[in-house]
N, C-alpha and C positions, 0 to 999 in steps of 0.2 A: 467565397465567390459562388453565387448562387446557379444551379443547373434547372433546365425544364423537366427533369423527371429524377425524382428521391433516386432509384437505383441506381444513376449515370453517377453517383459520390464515389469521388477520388481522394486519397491521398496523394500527394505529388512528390517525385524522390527529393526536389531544389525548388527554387521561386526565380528562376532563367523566364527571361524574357520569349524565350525560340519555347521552354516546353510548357507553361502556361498557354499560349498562340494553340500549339500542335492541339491541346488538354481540349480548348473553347472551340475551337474545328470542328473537333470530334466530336464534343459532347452540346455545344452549347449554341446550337440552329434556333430554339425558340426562345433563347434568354431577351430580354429587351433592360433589364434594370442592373447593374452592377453597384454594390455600396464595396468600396472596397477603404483600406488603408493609402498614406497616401507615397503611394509606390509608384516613380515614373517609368520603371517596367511595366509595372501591370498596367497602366493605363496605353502604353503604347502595345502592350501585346491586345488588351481589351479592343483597340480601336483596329486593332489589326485583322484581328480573326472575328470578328462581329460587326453587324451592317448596323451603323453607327447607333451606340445604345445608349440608355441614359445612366448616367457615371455620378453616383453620388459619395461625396466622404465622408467617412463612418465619425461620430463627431466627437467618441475618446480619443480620434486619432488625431486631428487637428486642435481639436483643447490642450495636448498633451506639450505642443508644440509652445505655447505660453507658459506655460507650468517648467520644462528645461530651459527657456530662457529667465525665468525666475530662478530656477535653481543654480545653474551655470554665474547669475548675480552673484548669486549670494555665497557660492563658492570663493570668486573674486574676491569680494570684499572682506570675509572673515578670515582669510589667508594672511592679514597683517593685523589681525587682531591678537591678543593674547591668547597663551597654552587656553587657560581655565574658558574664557570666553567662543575659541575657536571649535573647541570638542564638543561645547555644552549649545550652542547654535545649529553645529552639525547633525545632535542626537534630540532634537527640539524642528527640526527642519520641516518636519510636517503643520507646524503651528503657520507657517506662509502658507500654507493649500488651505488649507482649513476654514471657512464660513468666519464672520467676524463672532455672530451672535449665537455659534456654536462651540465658540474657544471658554473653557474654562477662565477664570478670574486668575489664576496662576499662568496659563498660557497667555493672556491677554498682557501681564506684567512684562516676560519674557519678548512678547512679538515687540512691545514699546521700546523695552529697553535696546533691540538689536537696530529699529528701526531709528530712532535717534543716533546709533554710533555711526552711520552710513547714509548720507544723504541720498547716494547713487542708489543704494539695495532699498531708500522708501519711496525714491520714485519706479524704482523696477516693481513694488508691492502695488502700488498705485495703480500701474498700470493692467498688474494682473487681476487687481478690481474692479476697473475701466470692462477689462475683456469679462468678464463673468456678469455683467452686469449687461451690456450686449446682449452675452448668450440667453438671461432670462428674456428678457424683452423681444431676441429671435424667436423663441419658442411660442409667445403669447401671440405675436404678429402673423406668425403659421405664415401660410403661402398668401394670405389676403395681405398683409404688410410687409412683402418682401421688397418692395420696393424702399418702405422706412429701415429695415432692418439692413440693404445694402448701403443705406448712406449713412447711417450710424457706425458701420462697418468700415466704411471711407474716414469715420473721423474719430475713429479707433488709429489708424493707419498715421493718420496726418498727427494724433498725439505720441505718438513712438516716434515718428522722424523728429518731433519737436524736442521728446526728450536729449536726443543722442544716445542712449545707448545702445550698441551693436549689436548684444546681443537678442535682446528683443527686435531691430531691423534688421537681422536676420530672418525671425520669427516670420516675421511681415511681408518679406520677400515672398517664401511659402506661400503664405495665406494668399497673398495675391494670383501664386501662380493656380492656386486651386479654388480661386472666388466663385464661380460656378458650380463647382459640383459643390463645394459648403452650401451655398445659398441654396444649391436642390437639396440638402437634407430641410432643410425647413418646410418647402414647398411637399413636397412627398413623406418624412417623414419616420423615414425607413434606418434603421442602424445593424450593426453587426454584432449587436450584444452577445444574444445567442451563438454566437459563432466563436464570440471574441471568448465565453467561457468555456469554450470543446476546447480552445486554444491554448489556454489555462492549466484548464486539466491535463491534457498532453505533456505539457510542460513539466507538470508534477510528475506525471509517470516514467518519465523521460529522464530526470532526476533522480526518481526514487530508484530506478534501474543501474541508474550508473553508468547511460548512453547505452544505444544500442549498437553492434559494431554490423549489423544485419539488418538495411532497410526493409525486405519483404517480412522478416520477423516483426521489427517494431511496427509495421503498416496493418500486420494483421492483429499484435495486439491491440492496437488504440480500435479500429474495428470491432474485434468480439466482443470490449470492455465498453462500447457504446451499444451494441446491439443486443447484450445480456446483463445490462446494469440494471435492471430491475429486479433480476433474480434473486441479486444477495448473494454472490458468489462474486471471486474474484478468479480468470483467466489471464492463464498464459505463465 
């Protein structure tokens, strides 16, 4: 979540709706842009404690939301499939995210053969190439075709309800409640990448530690370890 001055950078002890508010009071008088995840805490503490901003979703975070109900598919459906079949789906499960014209001729085999056993898991694939095919044509449209890219978006929608499967109108539920601030990342432009990889890395450090049982400890490492990561030395 972005501040109006480099220095005002916080670590936060939790992600509570009350101490994120209290965080944006304090620090965040001249913010006007928020790309956030799509969190309906943060957007109510964001609306809360700032004089109404513009709220964009970060668009790993809402792509991501197609991709688990792809997955959550295809968990379903290989669950009655055989031992050999069942394992060998589950350790191949990246061949469904994957580019058509980026799968290898051995991966290409594999995605056929699952998708023939499962009528339900090729129209869930389907749809998740319906949705990425969208997402190219939103980026090409930029803000001058946000108006094509909301109605392509509408009949993204109306082909999931058509399907029936649930788990994807779930997906859509979502998408719906956050159709605004998606369609402002196109228009503006803006993502959390750089953010989403501090996040990352914490993750690892955070891991490689083995938890920290001391927040102001682990707050100050990820700290030093961003502020002297150039040196070539490791802190803490």
């Amino acid at each position: 979540m972005p501040t109006a001055k480099r220095e005002n950078r916080r670590i936060l002890p939790n992600r509570k709706k009350k101490t994120i508010s209290r965080y944006l009071k304090k620090y965040g008088a001249q913010v006007e842009t928020v790309i956030m995840d799509m969190s309906h805490s943060f957007k109510l503490a964001v609306r809360e404690a700032l004089d109404r901003p513009l709220i964009i979703a970060d668009r790993f975070h809402y792509c991501r939301y197609v991709y688990w109900a792809l997955d959550q598919v295809r968990r379903n459906e290989q669950a009655v499939w055989s031992d050999y079949d069942r394992k060998k789906c589950k350790r191949m499960r990246r061949i469904f995210y994957k580019k058509k014209e980026e799968l290898s001729a051995k991966e290409r085999w594999y995605l056929n053969r699952y998708l023939q056993k499962s009528e339900t898991l090729k129209k869930a694939y389907e749809l998740k190439e319906a949705f990425c095919r969208w997402l190219e044509r939103a980026k090409e449209n930029g803000a001058e075709g946000i108006l094509q890219t909301k109605e392509e978006l509408h009949k993204f929608y109306q082909r999931v309800e058509e399907s029936g499967i649930e788990a994807f109108q779930r997906c859509v539920r979502t998408l719906r409640d956050w159709e605004m601030e998606i369609l402002n990342s196109f228009i503006f432009g803006y993502t959390n990448g750089f953010l989403e990889g501090i996040n990352n890395h914490t993750k690892v450090m955070k891991r490689n530690a083995y938890g920290f049982r001391n927040f102001e400890r682990a707050r100050a490492r990820i700290l030093l370890t961003y502020k002297y990561k150039r040196i070539g030395v490791h802190v803490g």
